[in-house]
DOMIDREN-853693 format. One record per residue (C-alpha): x negated, z negated, y negated. Coordinates in steps of 0.001 Angstrom, whole numbers, padded with zeros to 6 digits, always signed. Layout:
# DOMIDREN-853693
XZY/...
This chain:
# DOMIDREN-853693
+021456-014598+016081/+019423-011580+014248/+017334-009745+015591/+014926-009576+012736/+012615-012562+011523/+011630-012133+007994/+007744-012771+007568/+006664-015418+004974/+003172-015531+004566/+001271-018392+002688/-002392-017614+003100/-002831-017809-000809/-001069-021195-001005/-000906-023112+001934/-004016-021455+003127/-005975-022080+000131/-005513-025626+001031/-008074-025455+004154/-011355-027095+003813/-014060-024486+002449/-011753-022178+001296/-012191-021189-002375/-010391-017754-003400/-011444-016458-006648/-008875-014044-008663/-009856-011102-006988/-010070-012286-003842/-005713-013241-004056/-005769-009574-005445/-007603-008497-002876/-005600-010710+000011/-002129-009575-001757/-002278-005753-001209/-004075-006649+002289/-000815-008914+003283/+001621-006521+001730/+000291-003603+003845/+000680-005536+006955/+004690-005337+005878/+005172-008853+005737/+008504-010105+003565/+007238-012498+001289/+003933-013765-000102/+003613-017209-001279/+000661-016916-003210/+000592-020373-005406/+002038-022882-007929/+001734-021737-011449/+001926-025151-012554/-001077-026761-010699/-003988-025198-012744/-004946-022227-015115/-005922-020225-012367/-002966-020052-010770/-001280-019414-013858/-003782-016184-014710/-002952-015197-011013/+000495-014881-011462/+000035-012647-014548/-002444-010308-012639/-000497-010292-009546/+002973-009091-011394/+001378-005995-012333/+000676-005067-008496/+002880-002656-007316/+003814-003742-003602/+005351-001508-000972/+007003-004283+000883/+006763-007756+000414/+008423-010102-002277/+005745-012046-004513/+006649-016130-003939/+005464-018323-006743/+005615-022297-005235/+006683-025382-007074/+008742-029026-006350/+012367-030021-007755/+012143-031482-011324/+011099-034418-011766/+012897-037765-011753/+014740-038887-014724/+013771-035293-016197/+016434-032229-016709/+015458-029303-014894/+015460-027144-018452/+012635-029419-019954/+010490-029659-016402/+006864-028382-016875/+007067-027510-013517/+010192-025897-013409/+009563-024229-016444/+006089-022734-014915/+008253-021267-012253/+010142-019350-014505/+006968-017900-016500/+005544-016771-013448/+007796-013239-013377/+008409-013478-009383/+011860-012489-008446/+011249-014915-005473/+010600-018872-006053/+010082-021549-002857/+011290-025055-003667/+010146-028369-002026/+012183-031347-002010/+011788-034452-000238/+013689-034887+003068/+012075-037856+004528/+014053-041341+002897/+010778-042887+003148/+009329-040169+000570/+011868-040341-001377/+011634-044366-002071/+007948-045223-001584/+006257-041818-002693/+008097-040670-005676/+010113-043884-006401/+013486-042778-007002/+016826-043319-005558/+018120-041136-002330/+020865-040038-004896/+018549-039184-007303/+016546-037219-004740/+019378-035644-003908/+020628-034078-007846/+017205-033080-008292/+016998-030878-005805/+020601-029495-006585/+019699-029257-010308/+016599-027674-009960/+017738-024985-007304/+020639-023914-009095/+019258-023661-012418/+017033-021600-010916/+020072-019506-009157/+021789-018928-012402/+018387-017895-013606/+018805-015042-011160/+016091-015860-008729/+015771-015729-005413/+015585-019211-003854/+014022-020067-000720/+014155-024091-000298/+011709-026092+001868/+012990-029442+003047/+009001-031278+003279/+008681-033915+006110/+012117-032690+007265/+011494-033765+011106/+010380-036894+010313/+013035-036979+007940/+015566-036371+010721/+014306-038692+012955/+013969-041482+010428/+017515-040655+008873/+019119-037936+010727/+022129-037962+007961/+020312-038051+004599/+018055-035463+006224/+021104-032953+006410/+022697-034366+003218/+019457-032709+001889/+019765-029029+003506/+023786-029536+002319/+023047-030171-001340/+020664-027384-001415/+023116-025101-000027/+025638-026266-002212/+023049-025321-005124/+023204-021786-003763/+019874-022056-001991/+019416-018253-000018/+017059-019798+002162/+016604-023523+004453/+013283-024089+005633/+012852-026704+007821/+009072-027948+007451/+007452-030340+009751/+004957-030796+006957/+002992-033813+008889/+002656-031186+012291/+003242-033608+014640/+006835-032441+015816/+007407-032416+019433/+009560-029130+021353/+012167-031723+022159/+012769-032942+018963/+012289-030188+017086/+015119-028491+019374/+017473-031159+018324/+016878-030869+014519/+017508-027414+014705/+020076-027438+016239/+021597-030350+014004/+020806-028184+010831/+022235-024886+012310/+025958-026605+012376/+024979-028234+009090/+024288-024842+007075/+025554-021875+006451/+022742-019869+004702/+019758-018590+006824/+017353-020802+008129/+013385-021009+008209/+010885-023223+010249/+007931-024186+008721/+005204-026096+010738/+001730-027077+010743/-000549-027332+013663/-001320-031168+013696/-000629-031230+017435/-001285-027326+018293/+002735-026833+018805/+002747-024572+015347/+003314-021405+017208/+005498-022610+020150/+007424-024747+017952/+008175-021593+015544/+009600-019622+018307/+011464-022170+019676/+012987-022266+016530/+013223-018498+016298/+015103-018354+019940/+017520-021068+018818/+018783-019504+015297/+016198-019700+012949/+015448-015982+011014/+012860-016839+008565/+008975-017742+009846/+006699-019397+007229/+003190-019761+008280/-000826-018272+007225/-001735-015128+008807/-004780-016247+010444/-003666-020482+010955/-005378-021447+007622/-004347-024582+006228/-004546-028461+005508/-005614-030454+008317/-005524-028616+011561/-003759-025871+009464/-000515-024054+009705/+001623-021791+012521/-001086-018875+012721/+001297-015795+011901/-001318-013225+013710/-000162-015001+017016/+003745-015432+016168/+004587-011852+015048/+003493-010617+018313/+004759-013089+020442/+008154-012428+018718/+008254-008557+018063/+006437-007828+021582/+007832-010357+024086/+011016-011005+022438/+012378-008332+020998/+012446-009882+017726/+011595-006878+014442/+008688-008598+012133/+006486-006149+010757/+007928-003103+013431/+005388-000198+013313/+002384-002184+011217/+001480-004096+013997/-000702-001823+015438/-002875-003121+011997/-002874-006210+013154/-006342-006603+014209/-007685-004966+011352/-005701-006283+008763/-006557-009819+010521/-010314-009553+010521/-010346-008125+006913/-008532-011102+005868/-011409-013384+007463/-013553-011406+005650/-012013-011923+002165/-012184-015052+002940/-015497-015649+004049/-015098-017696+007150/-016328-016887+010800/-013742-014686+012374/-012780-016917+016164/-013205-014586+018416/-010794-016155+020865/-007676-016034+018723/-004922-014660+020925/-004312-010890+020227/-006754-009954+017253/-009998-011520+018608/-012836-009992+020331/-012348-012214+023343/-008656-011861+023441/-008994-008320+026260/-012641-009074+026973/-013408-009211+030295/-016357-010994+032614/-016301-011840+036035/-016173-008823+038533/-013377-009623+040602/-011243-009290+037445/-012854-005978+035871/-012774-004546+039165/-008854-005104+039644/-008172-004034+035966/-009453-000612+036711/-007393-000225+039999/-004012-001451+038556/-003490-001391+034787/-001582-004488+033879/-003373-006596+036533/-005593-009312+034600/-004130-008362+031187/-000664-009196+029556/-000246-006706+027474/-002270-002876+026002/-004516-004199+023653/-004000-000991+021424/-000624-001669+020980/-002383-004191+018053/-005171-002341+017391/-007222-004461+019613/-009405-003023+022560/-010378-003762+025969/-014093-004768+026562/-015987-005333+029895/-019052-007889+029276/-021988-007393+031483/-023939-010484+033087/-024888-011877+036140/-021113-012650+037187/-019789-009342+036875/-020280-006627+039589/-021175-003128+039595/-017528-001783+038327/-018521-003412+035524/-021438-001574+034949/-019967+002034+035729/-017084+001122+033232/-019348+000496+030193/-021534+003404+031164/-018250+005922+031196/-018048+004989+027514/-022122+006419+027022/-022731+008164+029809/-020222+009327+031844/-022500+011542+034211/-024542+008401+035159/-021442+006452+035838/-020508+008386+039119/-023985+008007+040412/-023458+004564+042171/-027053+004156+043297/-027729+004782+039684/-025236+002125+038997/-026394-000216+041512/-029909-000185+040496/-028856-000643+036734/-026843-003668+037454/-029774-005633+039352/-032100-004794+036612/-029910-006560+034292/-029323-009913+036470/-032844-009607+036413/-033222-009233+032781/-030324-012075+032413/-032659-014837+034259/-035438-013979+031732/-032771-015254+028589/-031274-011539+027983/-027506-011536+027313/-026104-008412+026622/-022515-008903+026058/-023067-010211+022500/-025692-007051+021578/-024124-003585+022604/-026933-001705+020934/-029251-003623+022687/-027365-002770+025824/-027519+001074+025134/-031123+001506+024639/-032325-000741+027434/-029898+001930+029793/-031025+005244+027539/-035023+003931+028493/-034529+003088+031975/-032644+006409+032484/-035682+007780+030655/-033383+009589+027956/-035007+007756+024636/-038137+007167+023569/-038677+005338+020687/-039549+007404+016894/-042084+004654+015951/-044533+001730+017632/-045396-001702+016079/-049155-001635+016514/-049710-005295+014741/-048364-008021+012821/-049167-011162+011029/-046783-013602+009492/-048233-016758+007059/-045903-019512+005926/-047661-021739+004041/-047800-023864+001001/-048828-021917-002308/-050393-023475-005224/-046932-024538-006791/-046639-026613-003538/-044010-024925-002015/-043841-022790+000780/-044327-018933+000625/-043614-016611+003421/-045157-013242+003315/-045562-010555+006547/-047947-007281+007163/-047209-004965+009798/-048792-001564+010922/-046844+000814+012322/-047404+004140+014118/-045087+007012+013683/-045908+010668+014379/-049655+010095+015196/-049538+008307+011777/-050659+004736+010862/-049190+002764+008296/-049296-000708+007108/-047087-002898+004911/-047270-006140+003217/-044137-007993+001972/-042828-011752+000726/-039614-013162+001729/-036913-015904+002187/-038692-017461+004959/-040926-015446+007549/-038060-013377+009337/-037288-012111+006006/-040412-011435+005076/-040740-009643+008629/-037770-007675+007906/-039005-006235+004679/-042367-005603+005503/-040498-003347+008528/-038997-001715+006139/-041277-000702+003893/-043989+000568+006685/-040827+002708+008093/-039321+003657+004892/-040842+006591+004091/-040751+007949+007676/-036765+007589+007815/-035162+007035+004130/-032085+005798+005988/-032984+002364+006279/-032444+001804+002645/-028986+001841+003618/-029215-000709+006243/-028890-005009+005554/-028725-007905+007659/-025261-008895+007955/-025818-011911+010712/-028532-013818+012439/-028154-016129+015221/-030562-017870+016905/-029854-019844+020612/-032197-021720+022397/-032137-021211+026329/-033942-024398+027719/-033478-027336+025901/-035257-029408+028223/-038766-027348+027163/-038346-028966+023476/-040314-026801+021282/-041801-024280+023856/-038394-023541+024586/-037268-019852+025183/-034988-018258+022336/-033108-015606+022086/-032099-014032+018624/-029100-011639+017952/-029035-009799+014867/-026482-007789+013213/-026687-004994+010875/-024645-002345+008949/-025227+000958+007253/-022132+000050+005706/-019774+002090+007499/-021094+000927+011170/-022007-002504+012265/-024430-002938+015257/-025919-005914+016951/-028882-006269+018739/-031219-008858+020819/-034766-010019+021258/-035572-012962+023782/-039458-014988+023167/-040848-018563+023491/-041472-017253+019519/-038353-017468+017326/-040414-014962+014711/-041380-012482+017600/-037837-012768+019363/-036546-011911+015572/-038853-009063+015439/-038148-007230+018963/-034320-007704+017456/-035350-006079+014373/-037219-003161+016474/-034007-002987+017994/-031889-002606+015233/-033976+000142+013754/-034599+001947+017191/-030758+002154+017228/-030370+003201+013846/-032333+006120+014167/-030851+007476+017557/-028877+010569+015757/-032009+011351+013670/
């Protein structure tokens, strides 16, 4: 058994395959150099036979010098009846330029008569054609045996015949896929082991999530012999998606010894969230190891032992991935809490526990009026600096008026006018938006812009709006967390009002009131 698992990631192919996903060129160009600097093995990153895109892909991502990682191009066995010289697809492998190529062929008898409609002899020389033309091409061949668990449970020995003739094609690499994801530990333990007396070349697992066993079943697979871990870094994929690599590589490399990525994973919450980002989906915060949640912390009893005994409601240092330990404030946690988030801001305070004490009622208090302020940090630092009376605010709304209305084209127009006071100055702005927050948020802007230039740096980067009594209807309370970036920071803060547009704008006063702290 080695004690290294090679990495194969297929966020670009497999990934790509998840429903509103939609990578453009330069986002795989983008995700390539992200993947490779996470020192992963491989990157599967498409089939140059599927479309033109793929194809101009391939001839971009050739010319990209990676540190690490082997550039996969994807494709099947020829087709029936067809030589493996004259495939299209086949032939698209080759044009691609990767040194590396993964294979499928059919494992599953049922696929092999009633999907493609051949014989399971025929199956069987296609796949040894196809792999060892591409051997004697001087390729690298990593073969993955689709539907093999249900293969093996269907027809235990055509399944292996399969793994056989693609080691007897010179195969490098067997990956087992349960490409349906609906494996079970028990039988997936006795395929394995079947297919590690069976083969002599190294052996992969492959699974999707279909029954949320991708990760466990990978390193069960791992533990019994396996070397070589396919999956998407961050569980993209078809259907419930595929083994989510940003969970297996730590499992493996920090609980079991296994060497993945060794050193890089202390990227692995950056690299992770950057990923989400290229490919503009909400990050889930509660992913194990790279999300916010993962070492956040709520209920008092808990924060409380953490910072008497390291170790104590935590399984691991969250730094050792780049992640970091965060203690949310509300009504459930207690007043270690509170002196723990205020070491980070203001230590001094901290050690005052009547200081502390008081702090912590006012924000029960401020939690039964709809304030939460474990999703708005900024928020959370300003309402302390003001009660500690340590801030006072660089400007004052004096009045505002939004109108959203029909114009004389018949549709609506949203347009806002504030007046501000800065500096014993008054000044008033007018401006038309995307709907009245917008609108809001400009106007804002322009009143304050030429009092602080620096918020012509500043944009909107979320919005979020949750209503905190349902059973009022419409005069129900809101509260509205924004966030913004300079673009180098991010910050989010919070404003709570039976008004959606006023609990929008104490957010925005927020925002701006935090921005200009330093100035």
């Amino acid at each position: 058994m080695s004690s290294n698992v090679e990495i194969f990631d297929s966020t670009l192919r497999d990934g790509a395959q998840a429903r509103g996903i939609n990578y453009s060129l330069s986002d795989k160009l983008q995700m390539l150099k992200l993947l490779d600097s996470l020192g992963v093995d491989y990157i599967e990153a498409g089939n140059p036979a599927s479309n033109p895109k793929e194809r101009q892909f391939f001839e971009e991502a050739v010319k990209v010098q990676l540190n690490h990682a082997k550039l996969v191009a994807f494709g099947s066995t020829r087709r029936k009846n067809t030589s493996a010289e004259e495939d299209f697809g086949v032939k698209a492998l080759m044009d691609a330029g990767t040194d590396a190529v993964a294979v499928f062929g059919k494992a599953w008898d049922l696929h092999v008569t009633e999907v493609i409609g051949t014989t399971l002899e025929e199956n069987l020389a296609m796949i040894y054609d196809t792999l060892k033309f591409l051997k004697d091409s001087g390729k690298e061949v990593i073969f993955d045996a689709e539907h093999f668990f249900d293969g093996y449970k269907a027809n235990p020995a055509y399944a292996i015949d399969v793994l056989k003739k693609a080691c007897q094609a010179g195969a490098d690499t067997i990956v087992l896929c349960d490409t349906n994801g609906g494996i079970m530990l028990h039988e997936l333990k006795a395929a394995v082991q079947a297919s590690l007396y069976a083969v002599d070349k190294k052996l992969g697992i492959h699974a999707h999530n279909d029954v949320d066993l991708a990760v466990a079943n990978t390193i069960i697979a791992v533990q019994m012999g396996a070397c070589h871990v396919q999956g998407t870094l961050l569980g993209y994929g078809e259907r419930s998606g595929n083994a989510r690599l940003s969970s297996i590589i730590p499992n493996l490399q920090l609980k079991l010894g296994y060497d993945c990525i060794g050193d890089n994973i202390k990227k692995l919450y950056a690299v992770a969230r950057e990923a989400a980002e290229i490919t503009n989906l909400p990050f889930d915060e509660t992913l194990p190891y790279v999300g916010r949640n993962a070492f956040a912390h709520k209920g008092g009893m808990h924060i409380d032992g953490l910072c008497k005994a390291k170790g104590s409601f935590e399984h691991m240092e969250p730094t050792i991935v780049g992640n970091s330990r965060e203690f949310l404030l509300s009504e459930v946690a207690g007043k270690t809490a509170m002196a723990e988030k205020l070491k980070d801001i203001f230590p001094d305070v901290a050690e005052n526990k009547q200081e502390v004490s008081r702090l912590m009622e006012m924000i029960k208090e401020m939690e039964s009026e709809g304030y939460s302020y474990e999703g708005a940090e900024s928020s959370f630092k300003l309402f302390v600096m003001k009660e500690l009376g340590l801030h006072q605010s660089k400007f004052s709304l004096v009045h505002f008026k939004v109108s959203d209305e029909p114009t004389h084209e018949n549709t609506f127009g949203a347009y806002a006018v504030v007046k501000v006071h800065v500096d014993g100055e008054n000044r008033m702005a007018a401006a038309e938006g995307n709907g009245p927050v917008n609108a809001l948020d400009k106007a804002l802007r322009e009143a304050l812009g030429a009092f602080f230039p620096k918020l012509k740096e500043v944009m909107l980067t979320d919005y979020k709006v949750r209503v905190l009594d349902t059973g009022a209807a419409t005069a129900a309370k809101v509260r509205v967390v924004i966030e913004s970036s300079n673009g180098e920071h991010f910050w989010r803060t919070m404003g709570v009002s039976t008004d959606v547009i006023e609990a929008s704008l104490f957010a925005l006063i927020d925002s701006i009131d935090y921005l200009l702290l330093d100035s």
